[in-house]
ZALUM-839423 format. One record per residue (C-alpha): x, y, z; residue in three letters; residue number from 1; chain. Coordinates in Angstrom, 3 decimals. Example, Ala and Ser with C-alpha at 12.3 -4.5 7.8 and 13.67 -1.06 7.14 Angstrom:
2
+----------+----------+----------+-----+-----+----+
|       px |       py |       pz |  aa |   i | ch |
+----------+----------+----------+-----+-----+----+
|   12.300 |   -4.500 |    7.800 | ALA |   1 |  A |
|   13.670 |   -1.060 |    7.140 | SER |   2 |  A |
+----------+----------+----------+-----+-----+----+
END
This chain:
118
+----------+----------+----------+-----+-----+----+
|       px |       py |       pz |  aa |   i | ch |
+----------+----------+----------+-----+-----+----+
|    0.000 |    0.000 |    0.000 | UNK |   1 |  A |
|    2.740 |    2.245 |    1.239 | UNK |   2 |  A |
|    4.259 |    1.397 |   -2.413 | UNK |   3 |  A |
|    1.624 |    2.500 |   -4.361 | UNK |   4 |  A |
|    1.005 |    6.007 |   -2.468 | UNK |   5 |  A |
|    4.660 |    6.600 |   -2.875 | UNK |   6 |  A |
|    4.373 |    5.891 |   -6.891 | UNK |   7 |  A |
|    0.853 |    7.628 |   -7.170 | UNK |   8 |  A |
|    2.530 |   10.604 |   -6.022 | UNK |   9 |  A |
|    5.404 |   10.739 |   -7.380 | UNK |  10 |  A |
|    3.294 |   10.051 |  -10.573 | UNK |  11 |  A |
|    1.175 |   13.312 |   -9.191 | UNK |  12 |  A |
|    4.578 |   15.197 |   -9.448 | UNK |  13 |  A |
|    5.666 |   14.548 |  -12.659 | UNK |  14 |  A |
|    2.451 |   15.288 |  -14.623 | UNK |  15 |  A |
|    2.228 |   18.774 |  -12.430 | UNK |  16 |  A |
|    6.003 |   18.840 |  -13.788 | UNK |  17 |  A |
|    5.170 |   18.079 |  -17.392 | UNK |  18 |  A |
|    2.208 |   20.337 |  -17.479 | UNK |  19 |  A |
|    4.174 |   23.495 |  -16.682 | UNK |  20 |  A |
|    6.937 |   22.824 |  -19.079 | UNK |  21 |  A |
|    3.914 |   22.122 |  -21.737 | UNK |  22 |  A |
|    2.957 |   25.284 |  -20.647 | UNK |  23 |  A |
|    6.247 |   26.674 |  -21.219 | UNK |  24 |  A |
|    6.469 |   25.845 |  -24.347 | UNK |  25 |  A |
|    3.246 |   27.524 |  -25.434 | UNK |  26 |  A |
|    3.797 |   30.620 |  -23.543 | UNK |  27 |  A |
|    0.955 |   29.933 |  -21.444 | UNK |  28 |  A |
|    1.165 |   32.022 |  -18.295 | UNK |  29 |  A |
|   -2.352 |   31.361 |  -16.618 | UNK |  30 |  A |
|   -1.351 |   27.438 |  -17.068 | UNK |  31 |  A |
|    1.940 |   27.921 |  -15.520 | UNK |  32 |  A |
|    0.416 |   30.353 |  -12.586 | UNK |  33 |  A |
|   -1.922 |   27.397 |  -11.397 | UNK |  34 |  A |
|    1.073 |   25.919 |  -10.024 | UNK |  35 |  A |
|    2.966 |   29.436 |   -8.480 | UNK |  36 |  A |
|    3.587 |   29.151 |   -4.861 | UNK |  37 |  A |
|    2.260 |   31.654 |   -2.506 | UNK |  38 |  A |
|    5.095 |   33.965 |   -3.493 | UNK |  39 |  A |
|    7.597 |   33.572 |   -6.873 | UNK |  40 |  A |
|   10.757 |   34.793 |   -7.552 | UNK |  41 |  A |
|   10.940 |   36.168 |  -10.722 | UNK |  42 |  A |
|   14.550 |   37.379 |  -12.236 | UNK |  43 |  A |
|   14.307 |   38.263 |  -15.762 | UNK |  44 |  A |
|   17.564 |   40.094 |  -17.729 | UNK |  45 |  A |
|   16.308 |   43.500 |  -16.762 | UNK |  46 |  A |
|   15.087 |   42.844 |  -12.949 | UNK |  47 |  A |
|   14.497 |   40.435 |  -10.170 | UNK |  48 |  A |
|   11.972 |   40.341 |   -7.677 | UNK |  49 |  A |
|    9.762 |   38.311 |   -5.274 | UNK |  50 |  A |
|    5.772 |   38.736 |   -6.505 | UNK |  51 |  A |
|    2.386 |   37.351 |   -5.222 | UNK |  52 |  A |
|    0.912 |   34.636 |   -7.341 | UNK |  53 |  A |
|   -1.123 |   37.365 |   -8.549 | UNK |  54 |  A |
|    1.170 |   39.395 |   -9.512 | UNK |  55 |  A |
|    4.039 |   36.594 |  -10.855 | UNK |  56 |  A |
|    0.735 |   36.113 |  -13.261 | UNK |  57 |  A |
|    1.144 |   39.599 |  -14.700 | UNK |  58 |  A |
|    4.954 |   39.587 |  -15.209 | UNK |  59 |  A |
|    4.882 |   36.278 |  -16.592 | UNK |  60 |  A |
|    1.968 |   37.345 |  -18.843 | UNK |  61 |  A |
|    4.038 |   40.478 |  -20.173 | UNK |  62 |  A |
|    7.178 |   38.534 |  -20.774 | UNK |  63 |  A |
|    5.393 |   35.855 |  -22.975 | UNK |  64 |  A |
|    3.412 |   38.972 |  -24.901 | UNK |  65 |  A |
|    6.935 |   40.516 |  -25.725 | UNK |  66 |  A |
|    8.784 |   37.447 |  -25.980 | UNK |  67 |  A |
|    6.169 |   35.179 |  -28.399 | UNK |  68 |  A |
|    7.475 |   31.806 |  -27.131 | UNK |  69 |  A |
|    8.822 |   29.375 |  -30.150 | UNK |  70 |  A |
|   10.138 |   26.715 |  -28.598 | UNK |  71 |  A |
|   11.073 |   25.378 |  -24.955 | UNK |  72 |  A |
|   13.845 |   22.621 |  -24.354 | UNK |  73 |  A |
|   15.137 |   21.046 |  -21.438 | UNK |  74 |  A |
|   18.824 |   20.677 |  -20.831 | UNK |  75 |  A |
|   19.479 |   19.408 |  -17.216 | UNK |  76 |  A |
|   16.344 |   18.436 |  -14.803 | UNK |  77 |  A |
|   17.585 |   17.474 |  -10.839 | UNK |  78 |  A |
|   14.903 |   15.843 |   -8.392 | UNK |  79 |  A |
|   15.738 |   15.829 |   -4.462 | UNK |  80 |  A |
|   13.495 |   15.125 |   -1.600 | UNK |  81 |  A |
|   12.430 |   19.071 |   -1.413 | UNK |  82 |  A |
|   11.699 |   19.771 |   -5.506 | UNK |  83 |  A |
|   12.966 |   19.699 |   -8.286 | UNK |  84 |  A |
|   14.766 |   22.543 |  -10.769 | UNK |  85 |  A |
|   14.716 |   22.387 |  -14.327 | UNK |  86 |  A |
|   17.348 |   24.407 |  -16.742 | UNK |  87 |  A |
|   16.314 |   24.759 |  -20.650 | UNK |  88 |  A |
|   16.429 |   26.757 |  -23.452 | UNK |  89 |  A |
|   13.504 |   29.614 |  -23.937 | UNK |  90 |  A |
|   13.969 |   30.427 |  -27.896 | UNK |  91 |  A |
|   11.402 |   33.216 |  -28.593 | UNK |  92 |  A |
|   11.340 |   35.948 |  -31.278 | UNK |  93 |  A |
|   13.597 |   38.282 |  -29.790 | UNK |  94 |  A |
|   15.940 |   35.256 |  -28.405 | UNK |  95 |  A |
|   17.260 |   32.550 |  -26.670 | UNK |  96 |  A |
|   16.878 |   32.750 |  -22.522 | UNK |  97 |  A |
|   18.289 |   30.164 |  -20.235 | UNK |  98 |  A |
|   15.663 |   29.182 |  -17.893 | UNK |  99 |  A |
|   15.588 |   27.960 |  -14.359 | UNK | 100 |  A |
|   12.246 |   26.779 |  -12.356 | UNK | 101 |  A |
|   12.584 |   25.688 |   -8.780 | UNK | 102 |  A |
|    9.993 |   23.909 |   -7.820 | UNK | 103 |  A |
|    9.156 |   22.580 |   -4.418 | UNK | 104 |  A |
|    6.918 |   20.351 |   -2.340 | UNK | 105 |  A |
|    4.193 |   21.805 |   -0.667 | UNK | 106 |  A |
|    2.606 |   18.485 |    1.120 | UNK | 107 |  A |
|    1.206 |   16.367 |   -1.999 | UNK | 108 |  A |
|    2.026 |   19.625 |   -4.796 | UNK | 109 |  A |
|    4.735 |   20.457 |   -6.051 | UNK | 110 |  A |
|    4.826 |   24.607 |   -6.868 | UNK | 111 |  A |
|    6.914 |   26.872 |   -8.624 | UNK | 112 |  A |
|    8.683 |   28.703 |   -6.192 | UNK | 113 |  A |
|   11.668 |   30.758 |   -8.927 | UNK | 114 |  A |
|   11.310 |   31.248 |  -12.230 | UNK | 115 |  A |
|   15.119 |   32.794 |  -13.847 | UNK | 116 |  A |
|   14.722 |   33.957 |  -18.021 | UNK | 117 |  A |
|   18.990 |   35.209 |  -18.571 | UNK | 118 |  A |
+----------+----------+----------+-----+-----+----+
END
């Protein structure tokens, strides 16, 4: 029993994972905020801050509108007990950006916590 909780979740966990980085790749910021923790780091080339979910909605929102989001690949992706961090390649059609997302557990979620576009 203990077996199959432990593989439900972590089965939970990777298609929250896989539905933000499908969202990625479509520029979909409303997708992507479902999973936002309470607060989100957000460092982009120009700035850096901590924002409300609310808020990490809006920035995230802008930066697809003025990036227009062509493709999204993943280059190195690290689970530990706490989250998980992904690193890709953002190609848009004003450039490339090496992303970050840290996510981390939040009891049987896992949430974006940092979101890094350099």
């Amino acid at each position: 029993m203990f077996l199959f909780a432990a593989f439900f979740s972590l089965s939970s966990f990777e298609a929250t994972v896989e539905e933000i980085l499908g969202a990625f790749r479509k520029g979909d910021a409303m997708k992507i905020s479902r999973h936002f923790d309470s607060l989100v780091e957000i460092t982009l080339r120009d700035k850096s801050n901590s924002y409300s979910r609310t808020q990490a909605e809006v920035v995230l929102k802008d930066f697809f509108t003025t990036n227009t989001v062509r493709s999204f690949t993943i280059i190195h992706r690290v689970n530990s007990n706490s989250g998980e961090y992904c690193v890709g390649t953002l190609n848009t059609q004003l450039g490339e950006y090496r992303t970050t997302i840290l996510f981390k557990n939040r009891g049987d979620r896992k949430l974006v916590q940092e979101l890094r576009f350099e």
